[in-house]
N, CA, C and O atoms as a CHARMM CRD file, in Angstrom:
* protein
*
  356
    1    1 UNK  N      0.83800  -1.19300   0.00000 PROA 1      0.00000
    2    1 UNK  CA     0.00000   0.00000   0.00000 PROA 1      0.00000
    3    1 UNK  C      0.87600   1.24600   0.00000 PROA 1      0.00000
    4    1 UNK  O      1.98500   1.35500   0.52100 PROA 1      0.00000
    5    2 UNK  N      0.02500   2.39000  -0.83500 PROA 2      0.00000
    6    2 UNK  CA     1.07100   3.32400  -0.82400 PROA 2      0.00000
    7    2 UNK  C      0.69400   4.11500   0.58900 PROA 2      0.00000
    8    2 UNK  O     -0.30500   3.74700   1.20700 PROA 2      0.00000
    9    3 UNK  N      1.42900   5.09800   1.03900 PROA 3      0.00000
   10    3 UNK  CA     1.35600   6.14000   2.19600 PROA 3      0.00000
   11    3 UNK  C      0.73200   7.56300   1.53900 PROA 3      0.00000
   12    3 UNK  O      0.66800   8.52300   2.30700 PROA 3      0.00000
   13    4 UNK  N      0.28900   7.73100   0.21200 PROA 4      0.00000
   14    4 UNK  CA    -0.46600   8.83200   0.27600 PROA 4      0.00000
   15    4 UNK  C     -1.33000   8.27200  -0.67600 PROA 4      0.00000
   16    4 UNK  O     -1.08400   7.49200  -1.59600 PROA 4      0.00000
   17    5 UNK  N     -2.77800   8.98900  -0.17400 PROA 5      0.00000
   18    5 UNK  CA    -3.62700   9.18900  -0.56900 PROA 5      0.00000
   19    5 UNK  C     -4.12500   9.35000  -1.98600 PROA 5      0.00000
   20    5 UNK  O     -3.07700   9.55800  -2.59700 PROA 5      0.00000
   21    6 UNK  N     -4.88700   9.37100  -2.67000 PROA 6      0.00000
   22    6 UNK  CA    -5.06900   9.16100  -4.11800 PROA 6      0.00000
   23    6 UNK  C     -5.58100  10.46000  -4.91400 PROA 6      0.00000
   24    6 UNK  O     -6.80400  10.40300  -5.04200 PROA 6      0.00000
   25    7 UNK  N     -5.00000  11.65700  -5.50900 PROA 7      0.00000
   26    7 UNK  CA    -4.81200  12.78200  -6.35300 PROA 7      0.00000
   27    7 UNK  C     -6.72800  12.92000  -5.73300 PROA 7      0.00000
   28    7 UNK  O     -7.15600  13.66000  -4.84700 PROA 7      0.00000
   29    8 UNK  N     -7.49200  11.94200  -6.57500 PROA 8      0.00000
   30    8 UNK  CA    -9.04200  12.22100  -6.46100 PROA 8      0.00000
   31    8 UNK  C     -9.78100  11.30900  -5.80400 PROA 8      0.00000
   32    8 UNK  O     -9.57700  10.15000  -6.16500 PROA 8      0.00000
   33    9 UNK  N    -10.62700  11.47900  -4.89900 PROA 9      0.00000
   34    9 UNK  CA   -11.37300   9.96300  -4.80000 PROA 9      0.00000
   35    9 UNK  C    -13.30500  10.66600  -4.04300 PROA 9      0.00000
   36    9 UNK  O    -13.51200  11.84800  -3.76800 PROA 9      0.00000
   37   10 UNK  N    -13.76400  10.17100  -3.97900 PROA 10     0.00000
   38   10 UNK  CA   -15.11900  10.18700  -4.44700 PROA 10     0.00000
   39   10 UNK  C    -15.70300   8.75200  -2.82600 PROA 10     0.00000
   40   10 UNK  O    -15.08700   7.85000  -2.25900 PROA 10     0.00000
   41   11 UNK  N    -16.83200   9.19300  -2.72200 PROA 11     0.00000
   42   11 UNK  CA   -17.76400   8.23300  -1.78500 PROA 11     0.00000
   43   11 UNK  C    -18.79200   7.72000  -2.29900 PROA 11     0.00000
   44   11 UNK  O    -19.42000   6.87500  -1.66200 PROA 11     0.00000
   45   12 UNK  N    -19.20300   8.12500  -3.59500 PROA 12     0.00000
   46   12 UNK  CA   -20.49700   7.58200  -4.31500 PROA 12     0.00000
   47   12 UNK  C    -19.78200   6.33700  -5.25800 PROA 12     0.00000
   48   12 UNK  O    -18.62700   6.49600  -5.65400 PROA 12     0.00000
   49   13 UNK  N    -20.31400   5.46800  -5.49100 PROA 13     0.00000
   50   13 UNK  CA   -19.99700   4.32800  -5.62900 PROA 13     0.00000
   51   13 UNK  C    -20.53100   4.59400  -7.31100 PROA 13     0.00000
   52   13 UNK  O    -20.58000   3.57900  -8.00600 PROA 13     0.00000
   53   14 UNK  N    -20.82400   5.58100  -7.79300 PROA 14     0.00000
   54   14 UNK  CA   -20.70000   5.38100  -9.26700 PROA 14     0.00000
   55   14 UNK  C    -20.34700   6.15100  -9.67200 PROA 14     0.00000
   56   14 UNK  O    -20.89800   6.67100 -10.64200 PROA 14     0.00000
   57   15 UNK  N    -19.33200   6.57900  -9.17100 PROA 15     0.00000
   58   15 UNK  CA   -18.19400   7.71200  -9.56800 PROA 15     0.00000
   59   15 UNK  C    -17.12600   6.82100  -9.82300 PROA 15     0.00000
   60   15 UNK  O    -16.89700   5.81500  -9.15200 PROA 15     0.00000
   61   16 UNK  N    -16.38000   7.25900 -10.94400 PROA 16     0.00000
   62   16 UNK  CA   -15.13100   6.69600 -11.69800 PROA 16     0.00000
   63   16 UNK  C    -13.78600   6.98200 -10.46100 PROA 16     0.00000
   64   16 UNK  O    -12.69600   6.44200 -10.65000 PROA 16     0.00000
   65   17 UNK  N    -13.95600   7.62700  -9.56800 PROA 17     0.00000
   66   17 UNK  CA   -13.16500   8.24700  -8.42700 PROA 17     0.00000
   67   17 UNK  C    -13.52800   7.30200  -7.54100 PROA 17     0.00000
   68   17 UNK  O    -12.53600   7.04700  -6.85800 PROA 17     0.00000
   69   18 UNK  N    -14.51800   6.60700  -7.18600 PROA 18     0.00000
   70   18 UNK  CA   -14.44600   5.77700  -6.16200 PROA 18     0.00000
   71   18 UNK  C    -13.48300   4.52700  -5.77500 PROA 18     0.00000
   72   18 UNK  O    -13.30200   3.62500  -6.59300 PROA 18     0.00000
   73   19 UNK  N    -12.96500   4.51100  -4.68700 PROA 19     0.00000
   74   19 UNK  CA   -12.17700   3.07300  -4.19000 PROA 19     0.00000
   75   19 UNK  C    -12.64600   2.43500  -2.91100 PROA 19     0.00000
   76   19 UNK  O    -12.35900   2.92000  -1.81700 PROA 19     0.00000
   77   20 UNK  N    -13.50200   1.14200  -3.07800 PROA 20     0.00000
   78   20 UNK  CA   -13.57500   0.87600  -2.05300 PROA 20     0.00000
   79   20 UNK  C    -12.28300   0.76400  -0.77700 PROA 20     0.00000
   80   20 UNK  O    -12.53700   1.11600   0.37400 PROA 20     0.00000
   81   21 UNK  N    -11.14300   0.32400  -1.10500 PROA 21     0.00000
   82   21 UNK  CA   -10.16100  -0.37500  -0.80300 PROA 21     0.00000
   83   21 UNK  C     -9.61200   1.30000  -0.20700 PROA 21     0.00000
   84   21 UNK  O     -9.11300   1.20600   0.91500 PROA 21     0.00000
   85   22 UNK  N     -9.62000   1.95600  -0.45700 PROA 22     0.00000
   86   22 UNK  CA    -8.50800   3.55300   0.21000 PROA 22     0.00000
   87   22 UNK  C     -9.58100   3.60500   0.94500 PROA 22     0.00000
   88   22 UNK  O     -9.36400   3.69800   2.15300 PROA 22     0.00000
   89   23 UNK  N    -10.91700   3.56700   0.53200 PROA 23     0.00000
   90   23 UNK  CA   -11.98900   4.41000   1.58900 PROA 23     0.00000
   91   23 UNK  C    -12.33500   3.60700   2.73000 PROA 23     0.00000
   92   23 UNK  O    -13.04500   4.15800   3.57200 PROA 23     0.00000
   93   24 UNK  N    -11.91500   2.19800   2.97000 PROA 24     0.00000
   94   24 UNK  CA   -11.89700   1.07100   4.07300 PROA 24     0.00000
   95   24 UNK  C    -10.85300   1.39400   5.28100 PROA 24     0.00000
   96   24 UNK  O    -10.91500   1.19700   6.49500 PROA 24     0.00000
   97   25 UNK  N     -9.77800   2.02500   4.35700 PROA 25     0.00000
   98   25 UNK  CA    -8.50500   2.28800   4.93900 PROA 25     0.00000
   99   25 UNK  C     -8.42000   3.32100   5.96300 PROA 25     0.00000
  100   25 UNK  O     -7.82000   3.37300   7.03700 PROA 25     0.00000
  101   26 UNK  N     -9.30200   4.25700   5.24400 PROA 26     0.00000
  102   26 UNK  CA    -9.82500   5.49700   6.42700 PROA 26     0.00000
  103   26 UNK  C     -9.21500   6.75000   5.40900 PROA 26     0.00000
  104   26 UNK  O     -8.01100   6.60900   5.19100 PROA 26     0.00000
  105   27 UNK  N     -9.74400   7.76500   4.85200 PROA 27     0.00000
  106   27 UNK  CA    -8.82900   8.84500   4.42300 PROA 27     0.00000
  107   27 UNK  C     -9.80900  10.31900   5.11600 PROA 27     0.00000
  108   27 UNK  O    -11.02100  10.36300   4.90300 PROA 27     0.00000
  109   28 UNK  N     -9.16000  11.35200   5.86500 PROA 28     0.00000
  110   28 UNK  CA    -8.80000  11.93500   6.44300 PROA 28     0.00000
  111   28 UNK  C     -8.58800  12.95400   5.29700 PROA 28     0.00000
  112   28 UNK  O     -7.89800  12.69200   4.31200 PROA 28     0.00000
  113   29 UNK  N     -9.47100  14.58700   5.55900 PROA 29     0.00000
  114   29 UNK  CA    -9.31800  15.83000   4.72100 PROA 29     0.00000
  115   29 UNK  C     -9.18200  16.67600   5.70600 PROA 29     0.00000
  116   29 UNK  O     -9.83100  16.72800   6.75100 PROA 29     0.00000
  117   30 UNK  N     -8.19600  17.43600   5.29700 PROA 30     0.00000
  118   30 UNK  CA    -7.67200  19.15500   5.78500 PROA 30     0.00000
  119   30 UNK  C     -8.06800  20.31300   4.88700 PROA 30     0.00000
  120   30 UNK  O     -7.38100  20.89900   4.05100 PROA 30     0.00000
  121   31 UNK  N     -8.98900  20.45700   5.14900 PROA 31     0.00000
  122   31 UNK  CA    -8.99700  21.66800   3.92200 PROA 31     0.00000
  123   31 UNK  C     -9.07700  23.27200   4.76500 PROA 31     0.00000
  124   31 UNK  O     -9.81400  23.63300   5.68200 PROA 31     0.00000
  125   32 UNK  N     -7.92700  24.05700   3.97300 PROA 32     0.00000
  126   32 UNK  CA    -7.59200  25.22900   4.23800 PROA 32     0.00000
  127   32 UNK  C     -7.59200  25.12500   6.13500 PROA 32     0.00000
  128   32 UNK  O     -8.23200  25.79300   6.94700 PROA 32     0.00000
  129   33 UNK  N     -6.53500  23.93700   6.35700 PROA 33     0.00000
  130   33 UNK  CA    -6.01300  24.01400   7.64300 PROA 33     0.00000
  131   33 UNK  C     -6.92700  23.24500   8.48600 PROA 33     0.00000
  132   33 UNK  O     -6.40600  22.80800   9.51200 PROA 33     0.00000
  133   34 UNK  N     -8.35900  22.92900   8.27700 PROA 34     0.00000
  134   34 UNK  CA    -9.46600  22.92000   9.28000 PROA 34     0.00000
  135   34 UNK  C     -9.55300  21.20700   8.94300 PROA 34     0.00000
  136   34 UNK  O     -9.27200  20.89100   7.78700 PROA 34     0.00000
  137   35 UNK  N     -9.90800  20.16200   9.85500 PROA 35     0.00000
  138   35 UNK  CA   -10.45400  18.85500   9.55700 PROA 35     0.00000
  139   35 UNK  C    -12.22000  18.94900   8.81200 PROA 35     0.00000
  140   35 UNK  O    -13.06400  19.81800   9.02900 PROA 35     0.00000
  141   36 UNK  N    -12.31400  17.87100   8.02100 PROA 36     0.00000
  142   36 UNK  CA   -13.79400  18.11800   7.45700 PROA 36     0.00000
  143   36 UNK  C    -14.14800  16.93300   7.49400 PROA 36     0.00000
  144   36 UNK  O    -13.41200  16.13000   6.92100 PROA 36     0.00000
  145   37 UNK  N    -14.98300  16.59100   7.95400 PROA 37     0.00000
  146   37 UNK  CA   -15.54600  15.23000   8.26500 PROA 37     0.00000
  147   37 UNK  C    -16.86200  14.63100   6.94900 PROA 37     0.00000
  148   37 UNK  O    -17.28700  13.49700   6.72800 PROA 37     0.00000
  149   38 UNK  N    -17.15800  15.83600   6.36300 PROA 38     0.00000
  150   38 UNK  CA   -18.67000  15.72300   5.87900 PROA 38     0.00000
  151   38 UNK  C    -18.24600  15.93800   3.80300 PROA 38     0.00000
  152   38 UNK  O    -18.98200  16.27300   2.87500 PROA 38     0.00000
  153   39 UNK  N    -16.89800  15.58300   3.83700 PROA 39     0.00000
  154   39 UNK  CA   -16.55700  15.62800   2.55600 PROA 39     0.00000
  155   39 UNK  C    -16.93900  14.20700   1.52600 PROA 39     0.00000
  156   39 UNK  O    -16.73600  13.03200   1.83100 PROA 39     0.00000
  157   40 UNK  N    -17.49200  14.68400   0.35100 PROA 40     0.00000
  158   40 UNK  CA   -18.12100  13.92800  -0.35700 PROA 40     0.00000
  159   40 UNK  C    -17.32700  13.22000  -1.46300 PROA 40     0.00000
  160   40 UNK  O    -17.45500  12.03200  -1.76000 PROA 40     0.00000
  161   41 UNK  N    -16.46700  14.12300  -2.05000 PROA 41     0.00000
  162   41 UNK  CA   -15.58300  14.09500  -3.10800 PROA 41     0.00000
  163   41 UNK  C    -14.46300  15.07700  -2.87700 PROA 41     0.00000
  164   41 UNK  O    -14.66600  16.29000  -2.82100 PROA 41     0.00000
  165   42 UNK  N    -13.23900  14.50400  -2.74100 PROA 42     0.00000
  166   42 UNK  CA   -11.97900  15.90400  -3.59700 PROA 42     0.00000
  167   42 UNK  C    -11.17900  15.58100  -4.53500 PROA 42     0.00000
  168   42 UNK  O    -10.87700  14.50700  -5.05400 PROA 42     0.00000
  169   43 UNK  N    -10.76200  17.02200  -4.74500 PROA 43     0.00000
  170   43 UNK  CA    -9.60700  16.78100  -5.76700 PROA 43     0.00000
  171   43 UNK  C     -8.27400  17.53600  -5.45100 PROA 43     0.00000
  172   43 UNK  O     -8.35200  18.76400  -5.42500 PROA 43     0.00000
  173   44 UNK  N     -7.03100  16.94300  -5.20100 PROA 44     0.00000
  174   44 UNK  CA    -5.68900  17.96900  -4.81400 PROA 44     0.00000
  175   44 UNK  C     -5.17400  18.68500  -5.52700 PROA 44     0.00000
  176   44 UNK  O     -4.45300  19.61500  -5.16700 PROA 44     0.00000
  177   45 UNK  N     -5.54100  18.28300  -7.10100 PROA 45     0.00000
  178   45 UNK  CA    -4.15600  18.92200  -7.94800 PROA 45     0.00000
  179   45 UNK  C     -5.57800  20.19800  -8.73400 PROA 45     0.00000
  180   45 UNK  O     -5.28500  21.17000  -9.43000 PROA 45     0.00000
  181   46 UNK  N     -6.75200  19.86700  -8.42100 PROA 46     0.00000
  182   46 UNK  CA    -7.71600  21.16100  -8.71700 PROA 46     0.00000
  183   46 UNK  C     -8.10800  22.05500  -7.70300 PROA 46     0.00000
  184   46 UNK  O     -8.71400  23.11900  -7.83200 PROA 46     0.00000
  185   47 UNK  N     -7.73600  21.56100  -6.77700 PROA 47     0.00000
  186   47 UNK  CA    -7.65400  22.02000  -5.18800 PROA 47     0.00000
  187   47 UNK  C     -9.30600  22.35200  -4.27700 PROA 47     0.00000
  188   47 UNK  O     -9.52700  23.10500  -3.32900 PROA 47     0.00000
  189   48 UNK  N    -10.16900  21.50700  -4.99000 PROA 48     0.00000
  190   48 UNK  CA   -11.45700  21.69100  -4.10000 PROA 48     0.00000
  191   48 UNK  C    -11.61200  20.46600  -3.46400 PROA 48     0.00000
  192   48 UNK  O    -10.82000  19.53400  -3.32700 PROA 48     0.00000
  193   49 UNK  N    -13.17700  20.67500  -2.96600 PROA 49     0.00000
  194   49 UNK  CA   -13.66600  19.45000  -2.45700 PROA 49     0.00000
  195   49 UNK  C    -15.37900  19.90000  -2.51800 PROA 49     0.00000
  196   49 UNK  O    -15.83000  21.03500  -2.67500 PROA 49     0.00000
  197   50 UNK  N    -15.96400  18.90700  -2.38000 PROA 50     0.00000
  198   50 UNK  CA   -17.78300  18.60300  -2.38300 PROA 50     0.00000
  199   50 UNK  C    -18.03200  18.51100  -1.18600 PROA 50     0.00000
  200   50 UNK  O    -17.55400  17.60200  -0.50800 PROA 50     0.00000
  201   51 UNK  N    -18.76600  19.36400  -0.73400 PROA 51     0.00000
  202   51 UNK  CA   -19.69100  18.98200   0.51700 PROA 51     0.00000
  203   51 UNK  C    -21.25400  19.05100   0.11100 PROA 51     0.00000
  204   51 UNK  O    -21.73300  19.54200  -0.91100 PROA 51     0.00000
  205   52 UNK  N    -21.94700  18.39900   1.23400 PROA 52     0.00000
  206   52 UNK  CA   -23.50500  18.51200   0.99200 PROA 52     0.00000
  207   52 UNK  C    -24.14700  19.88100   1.36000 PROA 52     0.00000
  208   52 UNK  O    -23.72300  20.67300   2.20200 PROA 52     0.00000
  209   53 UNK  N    -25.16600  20.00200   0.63000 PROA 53     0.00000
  210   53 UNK  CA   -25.60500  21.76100   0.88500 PROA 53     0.00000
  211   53 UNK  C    -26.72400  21.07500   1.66800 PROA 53     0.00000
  212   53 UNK  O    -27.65600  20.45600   1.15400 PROA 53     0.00000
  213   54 UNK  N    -26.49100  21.28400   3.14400 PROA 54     0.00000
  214   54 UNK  CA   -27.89500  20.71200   3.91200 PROA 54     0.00000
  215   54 UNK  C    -28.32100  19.75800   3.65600 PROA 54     0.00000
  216   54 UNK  O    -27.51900  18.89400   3.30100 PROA 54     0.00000
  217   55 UNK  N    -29.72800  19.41900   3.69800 PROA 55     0.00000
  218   55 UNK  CA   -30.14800  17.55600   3.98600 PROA 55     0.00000
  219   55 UNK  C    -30.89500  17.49200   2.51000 PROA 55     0.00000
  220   55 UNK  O    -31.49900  16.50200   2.09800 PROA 55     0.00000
  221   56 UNK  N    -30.71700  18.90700   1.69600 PROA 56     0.00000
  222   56 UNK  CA   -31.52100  18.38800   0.53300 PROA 56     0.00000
  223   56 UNK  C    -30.86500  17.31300  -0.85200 PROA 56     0.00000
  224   56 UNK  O    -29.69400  17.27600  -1.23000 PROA 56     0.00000
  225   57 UNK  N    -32.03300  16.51900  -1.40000 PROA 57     0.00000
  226   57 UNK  CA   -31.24700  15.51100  -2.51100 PROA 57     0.00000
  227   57 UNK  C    -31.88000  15.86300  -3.49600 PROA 57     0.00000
  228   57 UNK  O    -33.00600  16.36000  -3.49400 PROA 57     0.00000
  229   58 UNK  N    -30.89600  15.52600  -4.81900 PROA 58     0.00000
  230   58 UNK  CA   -31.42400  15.38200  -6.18600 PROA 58     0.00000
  231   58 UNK  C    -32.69300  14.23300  -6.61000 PROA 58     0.00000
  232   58 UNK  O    -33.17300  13.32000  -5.93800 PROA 58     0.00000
  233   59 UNK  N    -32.89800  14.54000  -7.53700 PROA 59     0.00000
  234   59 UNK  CA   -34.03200  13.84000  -7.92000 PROA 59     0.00000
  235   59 UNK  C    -33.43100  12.16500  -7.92200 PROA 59     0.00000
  236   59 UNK  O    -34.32900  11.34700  -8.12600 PROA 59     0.00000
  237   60 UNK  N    -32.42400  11.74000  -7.77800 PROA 60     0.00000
  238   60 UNK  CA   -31.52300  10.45300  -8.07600 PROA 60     0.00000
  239   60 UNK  C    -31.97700  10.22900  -6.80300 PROA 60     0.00000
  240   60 UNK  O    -32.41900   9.08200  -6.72800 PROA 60     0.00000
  241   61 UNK  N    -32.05100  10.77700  -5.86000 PROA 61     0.00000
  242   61 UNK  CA   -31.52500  10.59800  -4.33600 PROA 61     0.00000
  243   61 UNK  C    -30.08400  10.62400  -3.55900 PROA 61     0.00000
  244   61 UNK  O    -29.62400   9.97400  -2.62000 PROA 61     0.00000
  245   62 UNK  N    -29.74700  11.34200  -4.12300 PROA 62     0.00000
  246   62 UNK  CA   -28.01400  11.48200  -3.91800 PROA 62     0.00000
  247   62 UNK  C    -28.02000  13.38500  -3.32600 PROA 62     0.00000
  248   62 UNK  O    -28.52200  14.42800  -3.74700 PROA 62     0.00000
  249   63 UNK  N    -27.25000  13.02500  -2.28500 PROA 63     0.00000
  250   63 UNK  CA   -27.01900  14.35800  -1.88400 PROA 63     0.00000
  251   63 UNK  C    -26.91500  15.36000  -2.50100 PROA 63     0.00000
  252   63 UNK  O    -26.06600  15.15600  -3.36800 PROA 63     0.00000
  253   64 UNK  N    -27.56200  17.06200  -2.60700 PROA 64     0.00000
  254   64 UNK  CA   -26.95300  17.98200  -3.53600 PROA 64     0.00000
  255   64 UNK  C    -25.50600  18.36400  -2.74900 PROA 64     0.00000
  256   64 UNK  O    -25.40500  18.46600  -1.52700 PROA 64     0.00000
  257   65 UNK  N    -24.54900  18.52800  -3.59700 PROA 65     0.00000
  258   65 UNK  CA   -22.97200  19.51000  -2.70300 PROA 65     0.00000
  259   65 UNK  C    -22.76000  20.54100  -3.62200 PROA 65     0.00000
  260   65 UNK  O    -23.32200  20.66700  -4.71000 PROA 65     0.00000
  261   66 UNK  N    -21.92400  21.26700  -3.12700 PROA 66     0.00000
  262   66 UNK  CA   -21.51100  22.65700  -2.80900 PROA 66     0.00000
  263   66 UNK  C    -19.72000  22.28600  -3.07500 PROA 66     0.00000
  264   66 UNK  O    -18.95300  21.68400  -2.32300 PROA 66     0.00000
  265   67 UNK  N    -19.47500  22.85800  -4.32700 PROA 67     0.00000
  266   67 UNK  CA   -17.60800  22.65600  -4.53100 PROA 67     0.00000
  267   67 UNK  C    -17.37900  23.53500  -3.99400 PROA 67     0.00000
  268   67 UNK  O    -18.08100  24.54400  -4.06400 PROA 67     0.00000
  269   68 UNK  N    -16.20400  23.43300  -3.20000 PROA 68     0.00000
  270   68 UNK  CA   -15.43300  24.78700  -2.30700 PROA 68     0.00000
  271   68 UNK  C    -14.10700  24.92300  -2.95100 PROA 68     0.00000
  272   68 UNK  O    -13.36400  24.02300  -3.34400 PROA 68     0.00000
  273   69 UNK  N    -13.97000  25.99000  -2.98500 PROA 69     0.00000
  274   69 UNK  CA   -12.11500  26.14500  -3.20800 PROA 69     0.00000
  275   69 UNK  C    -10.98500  26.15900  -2.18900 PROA 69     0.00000
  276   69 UNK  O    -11.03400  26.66200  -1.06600 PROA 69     0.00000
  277   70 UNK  N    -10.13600  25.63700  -2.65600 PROA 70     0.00000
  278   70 UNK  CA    -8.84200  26.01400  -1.40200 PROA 70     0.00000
  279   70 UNK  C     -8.18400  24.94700  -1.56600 PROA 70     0.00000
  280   70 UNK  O     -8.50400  24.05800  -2.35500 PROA 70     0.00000
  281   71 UNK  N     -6.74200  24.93500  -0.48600 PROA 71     0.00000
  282   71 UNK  CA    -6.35500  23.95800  -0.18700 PROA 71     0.00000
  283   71 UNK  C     -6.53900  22.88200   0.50600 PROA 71     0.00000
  284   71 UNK  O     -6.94900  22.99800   1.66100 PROA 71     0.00000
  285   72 UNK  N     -6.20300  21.23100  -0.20200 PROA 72     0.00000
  286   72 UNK  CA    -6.59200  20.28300   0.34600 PROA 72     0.00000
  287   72 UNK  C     -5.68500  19.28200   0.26000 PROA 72     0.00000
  288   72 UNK  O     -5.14300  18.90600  -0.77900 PROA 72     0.00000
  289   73 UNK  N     -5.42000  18.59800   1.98300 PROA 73     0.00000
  290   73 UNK  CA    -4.49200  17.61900   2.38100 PROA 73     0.00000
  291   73 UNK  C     -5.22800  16.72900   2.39500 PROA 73     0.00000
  292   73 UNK  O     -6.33400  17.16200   2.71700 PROA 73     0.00000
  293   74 UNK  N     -5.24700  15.81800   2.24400 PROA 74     0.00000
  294   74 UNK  CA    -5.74500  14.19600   2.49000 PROA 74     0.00000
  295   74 UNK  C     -4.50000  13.68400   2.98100 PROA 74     0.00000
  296   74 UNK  O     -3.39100  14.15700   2.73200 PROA 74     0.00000
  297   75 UNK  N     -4.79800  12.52100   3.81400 PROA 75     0.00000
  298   75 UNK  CA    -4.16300  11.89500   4.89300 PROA 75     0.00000
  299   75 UNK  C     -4.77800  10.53000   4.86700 PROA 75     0.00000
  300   75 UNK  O     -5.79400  10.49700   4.17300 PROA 75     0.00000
  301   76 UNK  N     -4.44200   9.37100   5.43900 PROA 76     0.00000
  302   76 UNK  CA    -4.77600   7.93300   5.80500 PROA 76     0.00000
  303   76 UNK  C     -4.86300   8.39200   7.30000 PROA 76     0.00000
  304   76 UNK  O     -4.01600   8.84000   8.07300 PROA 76     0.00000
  305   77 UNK  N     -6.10600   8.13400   7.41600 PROA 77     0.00000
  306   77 UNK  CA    -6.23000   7.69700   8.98000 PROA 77     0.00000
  307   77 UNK  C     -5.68000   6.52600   9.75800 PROA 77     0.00000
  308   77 UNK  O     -5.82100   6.27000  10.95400 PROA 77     0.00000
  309   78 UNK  N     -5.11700   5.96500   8.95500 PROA 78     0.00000
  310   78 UNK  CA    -4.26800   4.54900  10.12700 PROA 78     0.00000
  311   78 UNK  C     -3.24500   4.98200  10.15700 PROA 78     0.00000
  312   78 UNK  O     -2.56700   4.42400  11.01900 PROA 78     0.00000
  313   79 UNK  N     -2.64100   5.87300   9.53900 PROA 79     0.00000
  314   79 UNK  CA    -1.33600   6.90600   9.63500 PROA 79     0.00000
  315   79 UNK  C     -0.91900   7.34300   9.95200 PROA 79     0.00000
  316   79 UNK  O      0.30800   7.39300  10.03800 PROA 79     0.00000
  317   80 UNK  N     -2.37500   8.46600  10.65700 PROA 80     0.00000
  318   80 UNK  CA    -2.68100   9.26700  11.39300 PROA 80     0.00000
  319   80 UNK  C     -2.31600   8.60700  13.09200 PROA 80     0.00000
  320   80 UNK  O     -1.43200   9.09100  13.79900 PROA 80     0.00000
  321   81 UNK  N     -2.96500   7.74400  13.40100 PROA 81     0.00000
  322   81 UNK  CA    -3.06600   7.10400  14.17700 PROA 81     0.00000
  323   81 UNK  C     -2.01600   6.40000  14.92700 PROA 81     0.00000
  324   81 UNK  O     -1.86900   6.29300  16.14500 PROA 81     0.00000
  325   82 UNK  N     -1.20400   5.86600  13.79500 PROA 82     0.00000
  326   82 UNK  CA     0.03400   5.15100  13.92800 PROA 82     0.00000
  327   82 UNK  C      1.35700   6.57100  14.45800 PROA 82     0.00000
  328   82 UNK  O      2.08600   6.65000  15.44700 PROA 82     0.00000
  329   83 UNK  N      1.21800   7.22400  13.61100 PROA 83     0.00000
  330   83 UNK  CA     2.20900   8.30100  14.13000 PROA 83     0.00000
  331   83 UNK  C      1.95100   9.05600  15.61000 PROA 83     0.00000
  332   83 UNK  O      2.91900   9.56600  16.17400 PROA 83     0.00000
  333   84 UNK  N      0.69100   9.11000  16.18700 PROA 84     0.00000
  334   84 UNK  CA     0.30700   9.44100  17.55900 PROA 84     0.00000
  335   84 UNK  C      0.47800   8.51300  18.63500 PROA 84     0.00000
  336   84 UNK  O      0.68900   8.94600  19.76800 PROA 84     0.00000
  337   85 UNK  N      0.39500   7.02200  18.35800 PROA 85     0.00000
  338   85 UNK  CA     0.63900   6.40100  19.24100 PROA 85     0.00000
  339   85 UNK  C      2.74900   6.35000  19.29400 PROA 85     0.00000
  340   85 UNK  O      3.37300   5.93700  20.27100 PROA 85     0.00000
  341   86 UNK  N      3.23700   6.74400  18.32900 PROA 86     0.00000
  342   86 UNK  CA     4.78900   6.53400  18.26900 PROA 86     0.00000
  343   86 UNK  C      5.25000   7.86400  19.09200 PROA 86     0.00000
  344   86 UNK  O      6.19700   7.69900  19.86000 PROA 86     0.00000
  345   87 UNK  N      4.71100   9.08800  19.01500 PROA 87     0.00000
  346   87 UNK  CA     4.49000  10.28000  19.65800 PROA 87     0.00000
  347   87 UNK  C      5.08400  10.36000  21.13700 PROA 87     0.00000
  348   87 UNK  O      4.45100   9.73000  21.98300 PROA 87     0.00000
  349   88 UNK  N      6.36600  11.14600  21.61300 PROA 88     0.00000
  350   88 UNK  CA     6.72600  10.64900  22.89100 PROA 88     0.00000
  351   88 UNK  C      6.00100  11.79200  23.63800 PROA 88     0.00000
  352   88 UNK  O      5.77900  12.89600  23.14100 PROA 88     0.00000
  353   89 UNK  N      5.65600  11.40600  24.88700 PROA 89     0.00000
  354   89 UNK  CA     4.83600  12.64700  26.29800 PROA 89     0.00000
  355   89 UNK  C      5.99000  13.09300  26.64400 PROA 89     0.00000
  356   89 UNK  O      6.08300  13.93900  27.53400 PROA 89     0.00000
């Protein structure tokens, strides 16, 4: 497995961006410094990300989102994790 994260990746399962296998793994967004928990889709090298605009859905039934601009880190959360427990007090 690699240690970073994948340029684009996606949570809807019929998106050409989707991976089950990274998104099992845990991946972890920073955007413009802040953690975002409620991210739908990003992209690093276009530098946004998708969030949902409130609880409303498209006629599909799929969340509507909202592209934001800025900078965006993605991270592996077992990574994350692993480097805090190595972390000396």
């Amino acid at each position: 497995m690699t240690d970073t994260p994948p340029d684009r990746l996606s949570l809807n399962p019929r998106s050409p961006y989707f991976d089950a296998e990274m998104l099992r793994r845990g991946v972890g967004i920073r955007f413009k410094g802040q953690e975002k928990t409620n991210v739908e889709e990003y992209c690093v090298s276009e530098g946004w990300i998708r969030v949902p605009a409130g609880r409303s859905l498209d006629r599909y039934g799929q969340p509507m989102t909202v592209k934001l601009s800025g900078p965006v880190e993605p991270y592996f959360q077992d990574a994350a994790k692993a480097d805090e427990d190595k972390a000396p007090e």
